[in-house]
ROGU-858219 format. One record per residue: x, y, z of N, C-alpha, C, O, CB in turn. Coordinates in steps of 0.1 Angstrom, whole numbers. Atoms other than C-alpha are relative to their C-alpha. Glycine has a CB too. Layout:
<recs>
REC  n.px  n.py  n.pz ca.px ca.py ca.pz  c.px  c.py  c.pz  o.px  o.py  o.pz cb.px cb.py cb.pz
REC     X     Y     Z     X     Y     Z     X     Y     Z     X     Y     Z     X     Y     Z
...
</recs>
This chain:
<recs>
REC  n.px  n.py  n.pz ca.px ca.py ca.pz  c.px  c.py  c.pz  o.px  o.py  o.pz cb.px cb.py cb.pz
REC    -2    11   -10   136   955  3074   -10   -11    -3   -22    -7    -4     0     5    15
REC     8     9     2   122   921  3068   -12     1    13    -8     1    25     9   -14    -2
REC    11     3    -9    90   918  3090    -7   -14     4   -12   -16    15    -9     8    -4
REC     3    18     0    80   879  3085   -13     2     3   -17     1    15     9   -12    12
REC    12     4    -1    49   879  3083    -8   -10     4   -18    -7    10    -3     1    -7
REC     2    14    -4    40   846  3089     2    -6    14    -4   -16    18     7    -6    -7
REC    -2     4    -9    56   844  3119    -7     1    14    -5    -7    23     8     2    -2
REC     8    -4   -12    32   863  3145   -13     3    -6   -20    10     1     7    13     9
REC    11     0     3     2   861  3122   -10    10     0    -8    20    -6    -3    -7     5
REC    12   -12    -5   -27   882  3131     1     5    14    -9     8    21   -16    -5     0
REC     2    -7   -15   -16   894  3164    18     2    -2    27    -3     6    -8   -13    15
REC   -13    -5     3    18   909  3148     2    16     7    -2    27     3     1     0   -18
REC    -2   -12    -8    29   933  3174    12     0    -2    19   -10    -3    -5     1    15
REC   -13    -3     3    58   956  3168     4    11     8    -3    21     9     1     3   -13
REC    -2   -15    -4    78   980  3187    14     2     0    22    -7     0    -4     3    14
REC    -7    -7     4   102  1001  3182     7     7    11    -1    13    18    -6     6    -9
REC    -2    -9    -7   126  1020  3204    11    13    -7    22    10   -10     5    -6    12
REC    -7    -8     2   140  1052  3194     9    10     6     3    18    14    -6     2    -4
REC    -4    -6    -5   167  1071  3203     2    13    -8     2    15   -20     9    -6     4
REC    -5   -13     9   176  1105  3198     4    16    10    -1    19    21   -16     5   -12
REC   -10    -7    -4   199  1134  3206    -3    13    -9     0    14   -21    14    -8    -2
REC     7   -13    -3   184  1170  3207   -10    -1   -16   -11     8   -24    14    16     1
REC    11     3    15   159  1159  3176    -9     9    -1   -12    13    11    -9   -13    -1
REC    12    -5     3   132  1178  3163    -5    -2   -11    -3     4   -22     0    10     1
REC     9     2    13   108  1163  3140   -13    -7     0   -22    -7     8     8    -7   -12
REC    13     8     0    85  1141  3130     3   -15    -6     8   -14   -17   -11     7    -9
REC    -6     9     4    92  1099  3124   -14    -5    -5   -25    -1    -1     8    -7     9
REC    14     4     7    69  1079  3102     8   -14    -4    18   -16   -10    -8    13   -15
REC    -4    16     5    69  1039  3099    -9    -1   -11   -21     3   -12    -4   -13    11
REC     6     8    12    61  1025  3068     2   -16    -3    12   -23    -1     5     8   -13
REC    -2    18     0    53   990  3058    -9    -4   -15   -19     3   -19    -9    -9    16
REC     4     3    11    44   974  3027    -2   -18    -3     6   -24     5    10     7    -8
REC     3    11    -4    33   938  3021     5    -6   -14     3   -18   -16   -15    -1     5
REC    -8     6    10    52   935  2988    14    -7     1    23    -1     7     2     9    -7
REC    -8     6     0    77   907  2982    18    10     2    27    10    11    -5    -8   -13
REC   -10    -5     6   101   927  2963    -4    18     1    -3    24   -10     0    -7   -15
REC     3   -12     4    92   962  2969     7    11    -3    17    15     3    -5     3     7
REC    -2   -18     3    97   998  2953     0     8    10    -8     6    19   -11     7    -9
REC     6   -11    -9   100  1028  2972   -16     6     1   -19    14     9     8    11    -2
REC    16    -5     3    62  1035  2962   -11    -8     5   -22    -5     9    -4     1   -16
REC    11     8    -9    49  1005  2975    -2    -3    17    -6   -13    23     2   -13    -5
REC     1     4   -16    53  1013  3013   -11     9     0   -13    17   -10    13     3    13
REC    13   -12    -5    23  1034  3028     5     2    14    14    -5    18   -19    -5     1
REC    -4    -3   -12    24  1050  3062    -9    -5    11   -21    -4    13     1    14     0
REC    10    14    -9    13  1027  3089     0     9    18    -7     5    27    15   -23     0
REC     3   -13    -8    19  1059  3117    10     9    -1    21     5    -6    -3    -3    16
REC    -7   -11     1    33  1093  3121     3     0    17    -7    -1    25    -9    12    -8
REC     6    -2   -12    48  1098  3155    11    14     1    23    16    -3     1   -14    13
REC    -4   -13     3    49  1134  3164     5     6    15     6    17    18   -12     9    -7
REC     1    -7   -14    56  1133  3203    19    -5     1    21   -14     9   -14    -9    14
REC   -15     9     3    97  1121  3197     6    14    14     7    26    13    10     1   -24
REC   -11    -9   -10   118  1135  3232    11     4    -9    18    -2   -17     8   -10    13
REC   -13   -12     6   143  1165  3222    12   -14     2    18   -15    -9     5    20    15
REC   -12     6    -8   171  1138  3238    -4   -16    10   -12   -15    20     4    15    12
REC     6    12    -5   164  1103  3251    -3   -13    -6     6   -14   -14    -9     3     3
REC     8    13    -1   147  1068  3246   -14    -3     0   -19    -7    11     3    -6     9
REC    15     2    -7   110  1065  3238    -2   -12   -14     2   -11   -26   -14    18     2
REC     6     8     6    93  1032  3228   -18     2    -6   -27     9     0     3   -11    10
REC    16     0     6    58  1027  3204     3   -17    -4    12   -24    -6    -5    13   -16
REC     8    11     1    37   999  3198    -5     0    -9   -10    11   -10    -8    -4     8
REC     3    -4     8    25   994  3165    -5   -16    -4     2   -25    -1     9    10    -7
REC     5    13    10     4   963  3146     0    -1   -15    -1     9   -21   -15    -3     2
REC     7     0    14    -1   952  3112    13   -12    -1    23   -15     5    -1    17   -13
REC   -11    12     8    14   923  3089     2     4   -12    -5     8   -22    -7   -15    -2
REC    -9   -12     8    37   938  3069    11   -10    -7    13   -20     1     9    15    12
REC    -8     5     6    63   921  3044    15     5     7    23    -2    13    -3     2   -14
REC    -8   -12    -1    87   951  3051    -6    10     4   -17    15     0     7     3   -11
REC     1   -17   -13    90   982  3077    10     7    -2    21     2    -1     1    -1    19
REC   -14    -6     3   113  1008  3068    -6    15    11   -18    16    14     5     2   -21
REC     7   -12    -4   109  1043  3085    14    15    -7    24    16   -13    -4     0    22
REC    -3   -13     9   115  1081  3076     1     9    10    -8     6    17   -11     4   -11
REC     3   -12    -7   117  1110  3097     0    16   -11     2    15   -23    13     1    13
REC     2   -10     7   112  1147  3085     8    11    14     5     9    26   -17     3    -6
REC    -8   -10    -7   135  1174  3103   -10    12     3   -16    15    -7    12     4    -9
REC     4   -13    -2   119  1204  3116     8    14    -2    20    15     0    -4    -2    13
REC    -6   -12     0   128  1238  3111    12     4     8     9    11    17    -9     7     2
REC    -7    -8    -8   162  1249  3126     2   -17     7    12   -16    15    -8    15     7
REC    -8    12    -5   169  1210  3138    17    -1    -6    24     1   -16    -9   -14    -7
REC   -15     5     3   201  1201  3144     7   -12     6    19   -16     7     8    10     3
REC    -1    10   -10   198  1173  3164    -2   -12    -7    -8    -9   -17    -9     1    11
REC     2    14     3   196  1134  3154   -10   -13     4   -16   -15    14    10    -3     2
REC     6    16    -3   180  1102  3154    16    -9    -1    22   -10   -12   -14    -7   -15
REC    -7     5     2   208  1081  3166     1   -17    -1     9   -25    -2     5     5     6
REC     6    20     1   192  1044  3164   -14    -1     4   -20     5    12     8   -12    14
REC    11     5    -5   163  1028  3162     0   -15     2     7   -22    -5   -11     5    -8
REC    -1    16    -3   158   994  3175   -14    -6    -4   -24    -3     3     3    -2    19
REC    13    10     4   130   973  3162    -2   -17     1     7   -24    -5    -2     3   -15
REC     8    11    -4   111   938  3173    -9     1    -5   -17    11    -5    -3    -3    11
REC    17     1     9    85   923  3151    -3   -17    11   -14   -23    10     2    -4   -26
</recs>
């Protein structure tokens, strides 16, 4: 997702709301400050490991970032989803 950098400068606050429907895992934003980037040029900008089984929980996150993409990792025996995430830069 484009992030615009330019646009909120050094006081680039981002948040995110995630939904999700009996989930178990772990989500991880990544951001990268490359034009054109590879998958190799994001790094992990946080891991969040507190995600409700079922629900709506928002995070707050900084940095000036080109592009934000994110990832989750499934836990053992998940069978549950991430059904949207909503993001504001």
């Amino acid at each position: 997702i484009q992030a615009y950098p330019g646009q909120n400068n050094n006081d680039a606050l981002h948040t995110i709301a995630v939904y999700t429907s009996g989930f178990s895992g772990t989500l991880k934003i990544l951001g990268t400050m490359a034009t054109t980037p590879a998958s190799t040029d994001f790094f992990t900008v946080s891991t969040i490991t507190d995600l409700p089984s079922t629900g709506i929980k928002y995070y707050n996150f900084t940095g000036v970032y080109q592009f934000v993409k994110f990832s989750w990792d499934n836990a053992t025996g998940n069978t549950g989803t991430i059904d949207k995430i909503l993001y504001r830069q």
